[in-house]
N, C-alpha and C positions, 0 to 999 in steps of 0.2 A: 209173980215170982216163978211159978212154975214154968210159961211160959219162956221163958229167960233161960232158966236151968235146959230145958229143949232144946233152946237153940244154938245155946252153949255147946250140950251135947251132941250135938250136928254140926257143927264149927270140927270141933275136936276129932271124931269120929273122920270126917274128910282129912282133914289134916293128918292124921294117922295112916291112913290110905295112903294119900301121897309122898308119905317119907318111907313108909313102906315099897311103892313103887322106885319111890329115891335108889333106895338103897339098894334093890334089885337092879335098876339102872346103871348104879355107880362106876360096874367094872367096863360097862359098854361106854360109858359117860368117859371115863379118863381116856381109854382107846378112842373115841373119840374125837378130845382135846388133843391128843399125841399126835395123832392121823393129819389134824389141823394144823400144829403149828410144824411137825416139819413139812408136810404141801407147803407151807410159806416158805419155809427156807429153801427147799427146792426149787420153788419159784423162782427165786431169788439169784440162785447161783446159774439156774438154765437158763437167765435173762443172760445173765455176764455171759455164759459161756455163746450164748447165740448173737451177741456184739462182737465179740469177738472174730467169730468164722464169715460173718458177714462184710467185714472190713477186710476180708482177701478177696472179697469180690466185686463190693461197689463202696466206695467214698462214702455214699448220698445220706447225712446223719438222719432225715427223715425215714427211711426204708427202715435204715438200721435201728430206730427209735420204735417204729410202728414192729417190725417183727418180735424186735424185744418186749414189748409191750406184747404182742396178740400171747406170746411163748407164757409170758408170766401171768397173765388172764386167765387163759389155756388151761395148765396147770391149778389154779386156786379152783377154780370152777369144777375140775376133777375131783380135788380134794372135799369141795363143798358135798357135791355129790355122793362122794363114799361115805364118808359122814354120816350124813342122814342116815344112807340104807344101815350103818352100822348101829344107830339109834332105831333102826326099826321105822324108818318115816319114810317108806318105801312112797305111798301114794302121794306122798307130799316130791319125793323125785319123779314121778313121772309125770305130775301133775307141770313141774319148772319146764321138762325137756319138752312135754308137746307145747306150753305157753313159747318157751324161746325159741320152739319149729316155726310157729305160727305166725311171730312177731319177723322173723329172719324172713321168711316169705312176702309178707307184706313189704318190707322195706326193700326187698330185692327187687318189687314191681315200683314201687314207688321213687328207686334212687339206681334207676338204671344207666343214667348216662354218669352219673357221679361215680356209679360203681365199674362202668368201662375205661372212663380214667384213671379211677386207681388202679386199676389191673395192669391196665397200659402203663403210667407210671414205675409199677414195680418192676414190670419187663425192660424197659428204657436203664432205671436205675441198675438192671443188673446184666444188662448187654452192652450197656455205655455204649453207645453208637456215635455222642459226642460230648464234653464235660462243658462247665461252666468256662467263657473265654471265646470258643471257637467261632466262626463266623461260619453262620450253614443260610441257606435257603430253603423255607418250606413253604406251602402252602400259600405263595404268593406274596411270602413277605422275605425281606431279607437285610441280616444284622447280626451283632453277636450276644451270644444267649451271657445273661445275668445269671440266670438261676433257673434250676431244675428242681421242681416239689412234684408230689403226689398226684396235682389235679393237674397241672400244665408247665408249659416251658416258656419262662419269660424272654425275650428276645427285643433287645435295642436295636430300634433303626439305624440307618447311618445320618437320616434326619432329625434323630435325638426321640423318638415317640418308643413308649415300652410297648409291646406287644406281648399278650398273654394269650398261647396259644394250648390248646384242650390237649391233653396228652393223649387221645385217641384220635384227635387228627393227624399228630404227628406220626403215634406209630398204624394211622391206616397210608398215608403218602407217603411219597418219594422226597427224600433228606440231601440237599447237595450238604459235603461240609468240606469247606475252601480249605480248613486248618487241620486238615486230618496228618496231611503228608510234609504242611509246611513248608511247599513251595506252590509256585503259580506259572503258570505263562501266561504271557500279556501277548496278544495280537491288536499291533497298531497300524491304523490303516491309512497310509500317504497316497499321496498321486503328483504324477509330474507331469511337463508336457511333452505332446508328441515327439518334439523336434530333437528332447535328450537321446543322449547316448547310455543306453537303459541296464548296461556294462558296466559303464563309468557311476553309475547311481547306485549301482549296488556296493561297488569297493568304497563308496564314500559313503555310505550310508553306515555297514560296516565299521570304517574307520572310526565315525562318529559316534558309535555305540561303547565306549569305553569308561569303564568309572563311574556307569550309570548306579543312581542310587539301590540298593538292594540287589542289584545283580549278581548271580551266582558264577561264578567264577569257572572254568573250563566246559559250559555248557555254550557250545554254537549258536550266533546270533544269526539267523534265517531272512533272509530275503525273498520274497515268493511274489512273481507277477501275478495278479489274479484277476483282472477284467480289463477294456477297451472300457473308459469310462466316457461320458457326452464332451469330456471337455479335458482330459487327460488319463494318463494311464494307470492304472490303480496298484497296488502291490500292499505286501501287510509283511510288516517287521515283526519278526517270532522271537519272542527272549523269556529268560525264567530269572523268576527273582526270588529272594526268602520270602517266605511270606505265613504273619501271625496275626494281624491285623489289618483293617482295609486299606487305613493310611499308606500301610507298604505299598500296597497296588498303587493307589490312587499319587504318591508323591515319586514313585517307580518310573510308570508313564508319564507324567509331566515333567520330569528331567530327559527322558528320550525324546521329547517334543521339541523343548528348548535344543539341544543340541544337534536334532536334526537340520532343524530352521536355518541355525548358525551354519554350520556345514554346507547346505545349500547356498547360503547368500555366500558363502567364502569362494565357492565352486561355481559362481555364476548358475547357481542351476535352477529353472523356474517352476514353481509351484501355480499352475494358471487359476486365471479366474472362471467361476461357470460363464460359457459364454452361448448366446444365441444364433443362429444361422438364420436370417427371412430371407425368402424368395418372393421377387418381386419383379420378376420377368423381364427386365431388362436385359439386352442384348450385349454380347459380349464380356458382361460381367464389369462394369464399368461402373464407378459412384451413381449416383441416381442426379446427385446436386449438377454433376457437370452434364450429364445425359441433356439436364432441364435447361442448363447454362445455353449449351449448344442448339439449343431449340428441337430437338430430339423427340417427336412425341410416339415414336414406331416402339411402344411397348408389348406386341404381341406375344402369343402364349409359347413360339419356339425358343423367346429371350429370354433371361437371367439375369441376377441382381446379388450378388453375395453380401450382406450387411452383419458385420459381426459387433457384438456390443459384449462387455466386460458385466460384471459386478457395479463397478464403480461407476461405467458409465449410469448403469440403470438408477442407481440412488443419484445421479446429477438428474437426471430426469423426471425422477421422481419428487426431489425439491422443487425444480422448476416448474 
């Protein structure tokens, strides 16, 4: 019994101490729980207000989720901290901030190419260099971007495959983007033959260029000779059209194709085939067949032979 009575009286005697401590505690105690709960509301309202300021500068609900998030984090974490030291649990805050030194370091070695993304990321989301829609070219791929997040830039082919490209690749390269200005030139490249009248090609050519699809209206459609080609003359038709998507390019020039062709065949005018030239030393430049016909065998190396063959000849040849 006595025993009992003891350790009753050691029960009690503790518990006396600590509502004594309590109670000394108390005014620090409610300061505090005060301290604590408006940090939350602070929190709270410095999220909204940092949503806010951020949508005057990038769209990207990501950025703007992640910054409102790190703001309100931020904030609680501060508040946790004051807290303590106002409880007097100083070594217990010093002890959190070198623990989350320590842990921030390690993961900064360990998530280093994740953490060059995000950075890049956030730079991208608040430079806009280009939005969701545009058709750009990076990094050896080229399509129009789906979606911009944190770690990369999604990008559709024109042959339907997603590409997910690192957003520290994109902001370490060079960005074409086709849909910044919303318009394009098209350089498409014809050839005639020698024997045209390269005057007459252009007025028709010209003529031809009208009502082309997407074409931009008071911008000069360009004619330009540009090389002596093996088998005709080469020139490149310069035009600009709107342009938002590839289709525009792509359905652009194939209506200037179609109506060149037509134009051409209306104007007699020839579009040659690649053709080959062998020399075969015949004299006077005379067929080889009738050379042979005539009993002709003086093929020596001061004679000539001009044999020219088409496209079409060569696939007859080729079946045969």
């Amino acid at each position: 019994m006595t025993e009992i009575n003891q350790a009753f009286q050691l029960l009690w005697t503790k518990l006396e101490l600590w509502l004594r401590a309590l109670v000394l505690m108390l005014p620090n105690l409610i300061i505090a729980t005060l301290v604590l709960v408006l940090t939350f509301f602070a929190a709270r309202i410095l999220r909204k207000t940092s949503d806010k300021l951020l949508i005057r500068f990038t769209h990207s609900s990501s950025l703007n989720n992640l910054v409102g998030t790190t703001v309100y984090v931020t904030i609680l974490m501060l508040g946790i901290f004051f807290t303590l030291s106002i409880l007097k649990l100083d070594k217990t805050v010093t002890t959190l901030l070198a623990g989350a030194g320590i842990i921030g370091l390690a993961l900064g070695f360990a998530f280093q190419d994740i953490a060059a993304n995000f950075i890049s990321g956030v730079i991208i989301a608040i430079r806009k260099p280009f939005v969701v829609g545009d058709v750009i070219e990076t990094n050896e791929h080229f399509g129009t971007i789906e979606r911009i997040n944190l770690r990369t830039v999604d990008v559709r082919r024109q042959t339907g495959e997603l590409v997910k490209i690192p957003n520290r690749k994109v902001f370490e390269t060079s960005v074409i983007n086709f849909s910044h200005y919303g318009i394009r030139r098209i350089d498409l490249k014809v050839g005639v033959a020698y024997a045209e009248d390269l005057e007459r090609v252009q007025e028709v050519v010209k003529e031809a260029m009208v009502d082309i699809n997407g074409m931009i209206e008071g911008k000069e459609v360009e004619v330009v000779y540009t090389d002596f080609g093996p088998s005709s003359i080469d020139f490149l038709v310069r035009y600009w059209i709107h342009y938002k998507r590839q289709t525009d390019f792509v359905y652009a020039k194939s209506d200037a194709i179609i109506k060149i062709k037509k134009a051409f065949d209306q104007h007699k005018i020839e579009i040659p085939f690649p053709i080959t030239t062998l020399n075969f030393g015949v004299k006077g430049g005379h067929d080889l067949s009738i050379q042979m016909k005539n009993g002709k065998e003086d093929l020596g190396s001061n004679t000539k032979l001009k044999v020219t063959t088409t496209a079409e000849d060569q696939e007859k040849g080729d079946d045969g």
